[in-house]
C-alpha positions in Angstrom: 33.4 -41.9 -87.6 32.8 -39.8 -84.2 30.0 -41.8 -82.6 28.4 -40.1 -79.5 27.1 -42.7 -77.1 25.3 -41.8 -73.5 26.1 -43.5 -70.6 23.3 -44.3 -67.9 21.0 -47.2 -69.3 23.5 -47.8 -72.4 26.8 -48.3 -70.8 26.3 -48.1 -67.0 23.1 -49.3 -65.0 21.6 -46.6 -63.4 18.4 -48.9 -62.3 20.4 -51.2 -60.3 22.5 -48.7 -58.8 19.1 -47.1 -57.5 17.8 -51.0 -56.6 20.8 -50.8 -54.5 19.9 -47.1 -52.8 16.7 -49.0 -51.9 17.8 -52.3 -50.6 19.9 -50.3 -48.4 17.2 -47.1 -47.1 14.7 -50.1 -46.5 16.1 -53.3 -46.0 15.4 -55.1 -48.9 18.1 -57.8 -49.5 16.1 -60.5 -48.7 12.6 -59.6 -50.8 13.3 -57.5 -53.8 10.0 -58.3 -55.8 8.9 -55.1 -55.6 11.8 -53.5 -57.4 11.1 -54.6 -60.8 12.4 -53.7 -64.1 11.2 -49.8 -64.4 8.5 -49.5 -67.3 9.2 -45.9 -67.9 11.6 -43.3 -66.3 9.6 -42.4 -63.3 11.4 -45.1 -61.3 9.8 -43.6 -58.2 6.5 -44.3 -59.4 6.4 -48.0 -59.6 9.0 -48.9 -56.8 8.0 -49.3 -53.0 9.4 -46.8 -50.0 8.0 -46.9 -46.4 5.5 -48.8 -45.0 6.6 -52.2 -46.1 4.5 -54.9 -46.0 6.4 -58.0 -46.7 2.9 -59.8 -47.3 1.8 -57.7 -50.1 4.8 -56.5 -51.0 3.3 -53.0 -51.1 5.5 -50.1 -49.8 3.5 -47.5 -51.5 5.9 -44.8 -53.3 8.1 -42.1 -53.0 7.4 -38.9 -54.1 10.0 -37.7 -56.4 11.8 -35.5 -54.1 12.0 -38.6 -51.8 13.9 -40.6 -54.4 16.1 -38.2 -55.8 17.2 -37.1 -52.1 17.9 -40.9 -51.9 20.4 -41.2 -55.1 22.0 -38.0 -54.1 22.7 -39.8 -50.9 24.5 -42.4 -52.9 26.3 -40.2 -55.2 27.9 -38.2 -52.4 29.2 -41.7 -50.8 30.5 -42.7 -54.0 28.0 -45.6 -54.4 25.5 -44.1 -57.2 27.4 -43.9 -60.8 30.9 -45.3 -59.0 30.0 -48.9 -59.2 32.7 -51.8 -60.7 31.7 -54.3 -63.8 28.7 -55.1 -62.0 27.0 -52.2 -63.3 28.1 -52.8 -66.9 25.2 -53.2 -69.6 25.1 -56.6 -71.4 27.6 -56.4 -73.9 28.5 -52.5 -73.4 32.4 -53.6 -72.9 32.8 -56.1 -75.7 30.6 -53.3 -78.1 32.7 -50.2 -77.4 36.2 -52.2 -77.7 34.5 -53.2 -81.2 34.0 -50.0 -82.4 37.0 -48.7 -81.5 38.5 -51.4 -83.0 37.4 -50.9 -86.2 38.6 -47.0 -86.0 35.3 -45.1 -84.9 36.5 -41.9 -82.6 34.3 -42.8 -79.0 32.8 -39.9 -77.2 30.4 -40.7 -74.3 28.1 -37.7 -73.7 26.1 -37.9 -70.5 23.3 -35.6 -68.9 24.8 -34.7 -65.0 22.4 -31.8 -64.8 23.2 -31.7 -60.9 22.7 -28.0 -59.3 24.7 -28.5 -56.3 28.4 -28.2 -57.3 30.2 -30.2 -55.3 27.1 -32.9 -55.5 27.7 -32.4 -59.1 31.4 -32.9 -58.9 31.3 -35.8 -56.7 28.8 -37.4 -59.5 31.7 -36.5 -61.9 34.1 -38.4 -59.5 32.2 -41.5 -59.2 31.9 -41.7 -63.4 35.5 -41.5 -64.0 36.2 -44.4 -61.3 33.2 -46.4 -62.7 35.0 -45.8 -65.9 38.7 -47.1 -64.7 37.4 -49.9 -63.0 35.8 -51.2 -66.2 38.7 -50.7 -68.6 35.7 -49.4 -70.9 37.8 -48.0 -73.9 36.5 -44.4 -75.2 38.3 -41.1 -76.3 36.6 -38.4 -74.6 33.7 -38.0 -72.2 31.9 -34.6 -71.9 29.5 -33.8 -68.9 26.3 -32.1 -69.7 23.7 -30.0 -68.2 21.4 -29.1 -71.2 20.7 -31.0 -74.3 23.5 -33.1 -76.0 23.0 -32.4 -80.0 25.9 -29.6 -79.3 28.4 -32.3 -79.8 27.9 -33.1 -83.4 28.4 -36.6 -84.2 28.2 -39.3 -87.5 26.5 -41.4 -85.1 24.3 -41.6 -81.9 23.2 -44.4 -79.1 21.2 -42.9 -76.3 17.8 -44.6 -74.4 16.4 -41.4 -74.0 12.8 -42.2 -75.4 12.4 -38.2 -76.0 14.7 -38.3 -79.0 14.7 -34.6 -79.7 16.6 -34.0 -76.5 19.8 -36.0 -78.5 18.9 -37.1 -82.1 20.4 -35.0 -84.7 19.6 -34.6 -88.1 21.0 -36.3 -91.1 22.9 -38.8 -88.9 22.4 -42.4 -87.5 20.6 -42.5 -84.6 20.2 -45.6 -82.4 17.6 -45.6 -79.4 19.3 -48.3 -77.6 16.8 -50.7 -76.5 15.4 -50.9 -72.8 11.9 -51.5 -70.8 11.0 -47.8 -70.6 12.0 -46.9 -74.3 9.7 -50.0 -75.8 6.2 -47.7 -76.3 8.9 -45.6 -78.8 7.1 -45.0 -82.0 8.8 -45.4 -85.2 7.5 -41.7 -86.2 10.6 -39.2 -86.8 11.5 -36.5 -84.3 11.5 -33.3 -85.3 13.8 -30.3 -84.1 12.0 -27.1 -84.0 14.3 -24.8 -86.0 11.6 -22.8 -88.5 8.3 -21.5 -88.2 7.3 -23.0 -91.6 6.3 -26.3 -90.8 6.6 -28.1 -94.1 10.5 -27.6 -93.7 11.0 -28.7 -90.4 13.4 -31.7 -90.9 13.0 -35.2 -90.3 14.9 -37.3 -87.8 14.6 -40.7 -87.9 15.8 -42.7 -85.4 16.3 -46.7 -85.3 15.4 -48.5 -81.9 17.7 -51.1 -82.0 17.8 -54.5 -78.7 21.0 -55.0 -77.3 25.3 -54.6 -78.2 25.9 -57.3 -80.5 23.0 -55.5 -83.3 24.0 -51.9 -82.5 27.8 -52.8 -83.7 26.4 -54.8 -87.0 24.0 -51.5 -87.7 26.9 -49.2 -87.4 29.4 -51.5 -89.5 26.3 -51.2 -92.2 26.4 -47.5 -92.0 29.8 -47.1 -92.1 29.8 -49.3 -95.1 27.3 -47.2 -96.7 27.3 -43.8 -95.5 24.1 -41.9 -94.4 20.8 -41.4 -96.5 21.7 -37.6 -96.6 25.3 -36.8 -96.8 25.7 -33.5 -94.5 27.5 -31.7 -97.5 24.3 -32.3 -99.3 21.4 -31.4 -96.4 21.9 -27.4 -96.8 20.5 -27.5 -100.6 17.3 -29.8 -98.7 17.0 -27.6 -95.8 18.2 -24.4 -96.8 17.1 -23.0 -93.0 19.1 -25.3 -91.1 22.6 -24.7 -89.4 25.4 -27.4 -89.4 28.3 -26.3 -87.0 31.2 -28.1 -85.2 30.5 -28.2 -81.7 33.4 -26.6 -79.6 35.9 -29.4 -78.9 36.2 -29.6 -75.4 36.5 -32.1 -72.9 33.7 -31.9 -70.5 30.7 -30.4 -72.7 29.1 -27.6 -73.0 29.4 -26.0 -69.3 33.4 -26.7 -68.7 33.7 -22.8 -67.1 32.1 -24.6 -64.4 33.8 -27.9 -64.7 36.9 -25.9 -64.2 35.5 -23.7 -61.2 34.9 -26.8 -59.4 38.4 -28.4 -60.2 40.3 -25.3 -59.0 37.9 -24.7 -56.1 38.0 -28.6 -55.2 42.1 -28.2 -55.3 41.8 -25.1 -53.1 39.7 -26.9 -50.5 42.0 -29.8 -50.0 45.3 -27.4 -50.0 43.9 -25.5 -47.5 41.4 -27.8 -45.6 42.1 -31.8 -44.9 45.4 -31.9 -46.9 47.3 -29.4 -44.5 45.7 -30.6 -41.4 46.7 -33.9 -42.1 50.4 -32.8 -43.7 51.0 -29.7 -42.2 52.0 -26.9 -44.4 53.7 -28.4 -48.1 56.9 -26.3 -47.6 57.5 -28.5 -44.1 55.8 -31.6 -45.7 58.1 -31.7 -48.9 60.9 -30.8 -47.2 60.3 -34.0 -45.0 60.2 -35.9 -48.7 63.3 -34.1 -49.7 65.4 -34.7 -46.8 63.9 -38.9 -47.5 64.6 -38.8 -50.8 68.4 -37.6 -50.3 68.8 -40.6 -47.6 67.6 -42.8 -49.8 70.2 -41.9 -52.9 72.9 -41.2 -50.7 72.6 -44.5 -48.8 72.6 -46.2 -53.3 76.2 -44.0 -53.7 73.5 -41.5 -55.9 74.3 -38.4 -53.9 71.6 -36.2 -55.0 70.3 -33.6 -53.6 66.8 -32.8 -53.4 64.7 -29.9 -52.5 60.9 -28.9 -51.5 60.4 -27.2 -55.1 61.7 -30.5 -56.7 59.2 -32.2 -54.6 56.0 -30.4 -55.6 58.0 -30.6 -59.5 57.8 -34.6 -59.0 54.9 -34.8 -57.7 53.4 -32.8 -60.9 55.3 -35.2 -63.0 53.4 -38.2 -61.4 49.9 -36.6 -62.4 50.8 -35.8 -65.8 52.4 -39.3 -66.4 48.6 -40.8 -64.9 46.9 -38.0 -67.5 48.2 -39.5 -70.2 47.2 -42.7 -69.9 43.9 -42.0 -68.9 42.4 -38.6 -68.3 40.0 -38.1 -65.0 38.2 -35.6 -62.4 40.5 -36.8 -59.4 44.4 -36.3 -61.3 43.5 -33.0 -63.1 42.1 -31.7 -58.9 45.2 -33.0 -58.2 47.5 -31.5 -60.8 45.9 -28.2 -60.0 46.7 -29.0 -56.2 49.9 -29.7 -56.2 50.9 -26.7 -58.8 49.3 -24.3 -56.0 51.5 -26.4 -53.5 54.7 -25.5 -55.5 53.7 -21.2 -55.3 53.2 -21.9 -51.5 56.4 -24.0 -51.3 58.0 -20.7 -52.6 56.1 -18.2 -50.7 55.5 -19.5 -47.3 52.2 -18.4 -47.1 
């Protein structure tokens, strides 16, 4: 089965990583009572800024500008979404390696609805390390701006207490369990599709406390299929549409995932990368002229040249691509091909 599964609050621990932006804006490693567990999403809300007073432990709050300009500081250092295992949900590892195990197709969906590009990209960055470093085992991740039911799934794990931003009909939905999702009624979402009323369609959705019972509930529906097969939920809802969302492997705005690839492998050819290497003719020439020491000196007398540098160096990206796929190799790829038309042209 293709199970969609977010990642903030699910997989990766967005709270702490924004306990951390805090520590460090106002000193706070030695008294962090008044960063507690967020009730609701509005983090800003219940969390201290300026005016600290270690007696009370009242920092008043930041407006939500404020806080937002503070994890935007943190993505573009590579801090905020880019940590290690220590910002690994209980159990998220051991669950995904489970599903996986037992043949589900992994896709983690997750909302980067950042309007600065290279912000945006940088955010994009710091998952795909965060990712790595955690060995956490999917097949494909897409990057969304909008809402995430255009990646049609069997089944779906998201914290999001507005379910109709990701719940889709027909299929299992699990509200993965946390502090802010715990005033979560019961009562099915419904998707807006028709003006009568009486057929708008039911989505029920199952809140469901920590890894370990999200795994048994999808073994049980994957033992038993859904309530409504989706071959059978056009004869019940004869309004609705059921369509394939495009397989791609970034989500629904990859025009601009691929702008900001190219235009991130255009800044570093013609920015940093040639002040620091010079121009890539000269540079792979240098490598060339290395590389034929080298053999020569092992009785391999080879004979190497700038385009067969900029070739190898390809190679070495697509060898990393297929093991694992990420931001940084395909900037690179795309770098190091406009490297090679350079190589040849001069210019």
């Amino acid at each position: 089965m293709k199970i969609n599964i977010d990642l903030d609050g699910v997989l990766h621990d967005f709270v702490e990583d924004a306990r951390e932006e805090y520590r460090r804006a106002f000193t706070l490693y030695e008294d962090v009572t008044c960063l507690p567990e967020p009730e609701h999403w509005n983090i800003w809300e219940q969390w201290c800024s300026n005016a600290y007073d270690p007696d009370t432990h009242d920092l008043g709050c930041l407006t939500k500008s404020q806080f937002w300009t503070l994890i935007d500081k943190g993505i573009s250092v590579g801090r905020v979404y880019g940590g290690g295992n220590n910002r690994l949900v209980l159990g998220a590892k051991e669950g995904l390696a489970a599903l996986r195990e037992a043949g589900h197709h992994i896709r983690i969906v997750t909302s980067k609805a950042i309007t600065d590009r290279k912000l945006r990209g940088q955010a994009i960055r710091n998952v795909t390390y965060f990712l790595d470093a955690t060995n956490l085992e999917y097949d494909e991740i897409c990057f969304v701006k909008g809402d995430k039911q255009d990646f049609d799934a069997d089944i779906v794990i998201d914290d999001k207490p507005d379910t109709g931003k990701w719940a889709q009909k027909g299929k299992l939905n699990i509200l993965f369990a946390q502090r802010w999702n715990e005033d979560y009624t019961t009562a099915p979402a419904v998707e807006m599709w028709s003006d009568d009323l009486w057929a708008l369609p039911q989505i029920e959705v199952k809140r469901i406390v920590g890894w370990e019972n999200v795994v048994a509930e999808v073994e049980k529906y994957d033992s038993f299929g859904p309530a409504f097969p989706e071959d059978e939920l056009d004869g019940k809802f004869p309004d609705a549409e059921f369509s394939e969302a495009p397989d791609i492997a970034f989500g629904e705005d990859i025009q601009a995932v691929r702008m900001d690839i190219l235009q991130q492998a255009r800044d570093a050819v013609y920015g940093p990368r040639q002040q620091d290497y010079g121009h890539p003719r000269r540079n792979f020439q240098q490598t060339a002229d290395l590389w034929n020491a080298y053999f020569r000196a092992n009785e391999q007398p080879l004979l190497f040249t700038a385009e067969d540098i900029a070739a190898a160096m390809i190679l070495v990206k697509m060898s990393r691509l297929s093991n694992s796929v990420t931001i940084d190799s395909l900037v690179d790829l795309a770098g190091y091909a406009a490297t090679w038309e350079r190589v040849l042209t001069g210019e």
